[in-house]
C-alpha positions in Angstrom: 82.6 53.7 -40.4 80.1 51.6 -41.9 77.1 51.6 -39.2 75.6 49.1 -41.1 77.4 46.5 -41.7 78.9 46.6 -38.4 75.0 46.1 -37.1 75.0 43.1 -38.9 77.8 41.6 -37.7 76.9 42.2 -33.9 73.5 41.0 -34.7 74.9 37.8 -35.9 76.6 37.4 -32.7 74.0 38.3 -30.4 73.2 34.8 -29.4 77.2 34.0 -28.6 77.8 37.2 -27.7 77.4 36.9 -23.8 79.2 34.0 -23.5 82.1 35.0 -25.4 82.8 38.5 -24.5 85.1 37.7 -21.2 86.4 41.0 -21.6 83.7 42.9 -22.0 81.9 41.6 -18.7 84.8 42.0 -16.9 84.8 45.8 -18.3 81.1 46.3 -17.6 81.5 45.1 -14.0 85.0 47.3 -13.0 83.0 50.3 -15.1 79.8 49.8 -11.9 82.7 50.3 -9.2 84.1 53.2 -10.9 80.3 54.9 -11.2 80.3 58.0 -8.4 78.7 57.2 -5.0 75.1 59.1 -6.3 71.8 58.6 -6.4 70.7 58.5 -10.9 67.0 58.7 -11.2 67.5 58.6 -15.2 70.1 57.0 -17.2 70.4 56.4 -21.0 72.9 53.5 -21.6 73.7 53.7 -25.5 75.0 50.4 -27.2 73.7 48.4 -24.8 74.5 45.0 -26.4 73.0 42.0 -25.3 72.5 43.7 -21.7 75.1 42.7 -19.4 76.2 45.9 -18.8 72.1 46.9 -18.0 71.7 44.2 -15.9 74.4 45.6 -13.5 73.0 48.8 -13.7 69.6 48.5 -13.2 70.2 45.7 -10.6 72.8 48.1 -8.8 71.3 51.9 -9.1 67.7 50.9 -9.3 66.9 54.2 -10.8 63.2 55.8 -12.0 64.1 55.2 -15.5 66.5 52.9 -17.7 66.3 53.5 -21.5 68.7 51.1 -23.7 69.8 51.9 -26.8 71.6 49.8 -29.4 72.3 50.6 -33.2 71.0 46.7 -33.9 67.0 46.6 -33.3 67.1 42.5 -33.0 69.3 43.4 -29.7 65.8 43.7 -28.3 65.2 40.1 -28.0 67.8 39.8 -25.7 66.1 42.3 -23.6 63.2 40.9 -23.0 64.1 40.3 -18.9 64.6 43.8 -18.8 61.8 45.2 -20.7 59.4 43.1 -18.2 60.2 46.2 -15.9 58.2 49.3 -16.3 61.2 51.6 -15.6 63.3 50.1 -18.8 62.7 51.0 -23.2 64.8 50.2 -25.4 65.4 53.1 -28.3 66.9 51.3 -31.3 69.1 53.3 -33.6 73.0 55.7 -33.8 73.3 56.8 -30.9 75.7 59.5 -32.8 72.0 61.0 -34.1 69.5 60.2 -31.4 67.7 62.4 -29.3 68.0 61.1 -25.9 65.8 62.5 -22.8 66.6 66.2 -21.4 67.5 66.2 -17.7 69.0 62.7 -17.6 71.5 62.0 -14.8 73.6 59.7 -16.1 74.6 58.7 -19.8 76.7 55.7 -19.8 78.0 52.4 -22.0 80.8 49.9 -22.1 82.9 49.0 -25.0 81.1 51.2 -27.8 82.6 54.4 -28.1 85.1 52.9 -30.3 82.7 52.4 -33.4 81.7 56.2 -33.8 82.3 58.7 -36.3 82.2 61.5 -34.4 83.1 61.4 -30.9 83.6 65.3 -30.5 80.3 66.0 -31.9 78.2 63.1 -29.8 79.8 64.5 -26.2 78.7 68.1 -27.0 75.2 66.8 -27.4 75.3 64.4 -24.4 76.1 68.0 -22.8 72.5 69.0 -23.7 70.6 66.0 -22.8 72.5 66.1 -18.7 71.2 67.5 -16.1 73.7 70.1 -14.4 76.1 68.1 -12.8 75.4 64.8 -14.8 77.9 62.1 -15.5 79.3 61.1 -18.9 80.3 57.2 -17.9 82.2 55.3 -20.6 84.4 52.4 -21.1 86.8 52.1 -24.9 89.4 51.0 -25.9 92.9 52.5 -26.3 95.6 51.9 -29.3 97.1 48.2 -28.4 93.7 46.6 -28.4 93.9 43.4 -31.1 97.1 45.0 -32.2 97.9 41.2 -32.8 95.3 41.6 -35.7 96.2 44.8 -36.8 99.7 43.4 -37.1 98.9 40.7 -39.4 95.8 41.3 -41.4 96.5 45.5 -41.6 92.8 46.2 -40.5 91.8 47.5 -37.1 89.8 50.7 -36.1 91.9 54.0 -35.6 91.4 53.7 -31.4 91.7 57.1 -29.6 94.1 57.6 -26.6 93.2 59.1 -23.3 95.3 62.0 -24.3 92.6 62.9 -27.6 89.4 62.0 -25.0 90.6 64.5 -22.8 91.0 67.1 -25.4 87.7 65.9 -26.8 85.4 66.0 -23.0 87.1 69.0 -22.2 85.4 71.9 -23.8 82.1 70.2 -22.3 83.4 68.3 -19.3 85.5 68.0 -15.7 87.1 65.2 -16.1 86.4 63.0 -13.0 88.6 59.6 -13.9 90.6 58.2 -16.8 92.3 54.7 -16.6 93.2 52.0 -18.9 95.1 48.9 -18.6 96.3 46.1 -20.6 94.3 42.8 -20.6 95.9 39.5 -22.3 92.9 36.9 -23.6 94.8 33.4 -23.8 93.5 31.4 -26.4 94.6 28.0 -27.7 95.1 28.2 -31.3 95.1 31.4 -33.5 91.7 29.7 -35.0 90.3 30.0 -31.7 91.1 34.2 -31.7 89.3 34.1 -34.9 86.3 32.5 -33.4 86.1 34.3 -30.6 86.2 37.7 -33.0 83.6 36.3 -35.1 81.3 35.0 -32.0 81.8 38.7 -30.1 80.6 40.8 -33.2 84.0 42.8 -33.5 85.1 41.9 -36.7 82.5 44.8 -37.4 84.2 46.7 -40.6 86.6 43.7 -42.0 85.0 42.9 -45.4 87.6 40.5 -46.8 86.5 37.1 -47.6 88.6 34.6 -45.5 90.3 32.1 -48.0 92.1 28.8 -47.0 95.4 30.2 -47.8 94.3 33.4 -45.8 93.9 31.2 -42.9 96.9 29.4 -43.0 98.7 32.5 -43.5 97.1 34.4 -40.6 97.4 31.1 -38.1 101.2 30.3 -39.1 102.2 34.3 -38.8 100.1 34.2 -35.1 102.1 31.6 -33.7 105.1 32.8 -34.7 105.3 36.4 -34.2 102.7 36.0 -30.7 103.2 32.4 -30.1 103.7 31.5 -26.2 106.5 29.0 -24.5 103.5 26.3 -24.0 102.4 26.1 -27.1 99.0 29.4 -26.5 98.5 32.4 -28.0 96.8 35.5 -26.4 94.8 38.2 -27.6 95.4 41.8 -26.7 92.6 44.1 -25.0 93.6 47.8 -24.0 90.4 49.0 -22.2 90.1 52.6 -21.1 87.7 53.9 -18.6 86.5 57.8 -18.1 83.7 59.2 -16.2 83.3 62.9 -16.5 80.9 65.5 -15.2 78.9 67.8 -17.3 80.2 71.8 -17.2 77.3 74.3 -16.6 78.0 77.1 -19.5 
């Protein structure tokens, strides 16, 4: 995965980003209602975006302290609300590689996991950096998210099921709750899907340069193969939700 250029393109879109990612908010808000009835004096909230997801939270839990992280450091100027509040940093930087506070109560984030290398690898050290009894909080998503783009263009990231996260937590977690669903985004016009990919960031690891005739190819083969009896299309997101709580070795 390239970390870079994906940081580019989500810095790009951090101005649209909030307006455009429906989903997302939507997935940030069910992911507060899932949280455990408990009281978090410390959370770490890695890709934390443009912060609607830290809004919620520090709005909701009011705990001691909130530090943000997000691999883009320009994601800071959308923060600035937040950072007015003592209890709130933001930590720039991979979260795969970042040494986040010991005895913190609750590491969380929505619609990030999918862009790691390693996922293995970053929940054993999330493991280290919980309190006993801490929460692992997460939103993803699952195998038939955008499968409309994988379809036609080839490119798409390599999603994990809940199946492989299970296997994955387990050595390191109890596994508290695992859902996903299937969410359709209607859009317009297939050059509509494109924008709203391009406004959200998530076109993150697609390097090919989009010609005329790549357009008109990729439009036509939308609205035929996903087309809709009135004339829309729809985009597919498959979010996945799992909290887990640490295991004391």
């Amino acid at each position: 995965m390239d970390k870079r250029l994906i940081a580019e393109r989500f810095a790009r879109a951090r101005d649209t980003y909030s307006q455009e990612a429906r989903v997302q908010q939507q997935v940030a808000e069910k992911m507060m209602r899932l949280l455990p009835d408990a009281r978090f004096h410390h959370i770490v909230e890695f890709g934390c975006g443009t912060g609607s997801y830290s809004r919620i939270l520090l709005h909701q839990l009011q705990p001691e302290t909130l530090l943000l992280n997000d691999l883009c450091p320009e994601m800071k100027e959308c923060l600035t609300d937040l950072l007015l509040q003592d209890t709130v940093q933001f930590m720039p930087g991979d979260a795969e590689i970042l040494e986040f506070p010991e005895k913190t109560d609750l590491i969380t984030s929505c619609s990030t996991l999918q862009w790691f290398n390693n996922p293995e690898k970053f929940f054993a050290r999330c493991h280290s950096f919980l309190v006993d009894g801490g929460y692992l909080a997460f939103s993803t998503f699952g195998a038939e998210n955008m499968r409309e783009i994988r379809a036609l263009t080839g490119h798409g990231l390599d999603y994990l099921p809940v199946e492989a996260l299970n296997d994955l937590l387990s050595p390191y977690f109890e596994i508290v709750y695992a859902e996903e669903e299937i969410v359709p985004l209607p859009f317009a016009t297939p050059l509509q899907v494109l924008q709203h990919l391009k406004q959200t960031g998530v076109t993150g690891t697609e390097k090919k340069i989009w010609t005329r005739g790549r357009l008109q190819a990729f439009c036509s083969g939308y609205t035929g193969q996903f087309g809709q009896e009135n004339g829309n299309v729809s985009l597919t997101y498959h979010p996945i939700y799992m909290i887990a709580r640490k295991k004391n070795k």
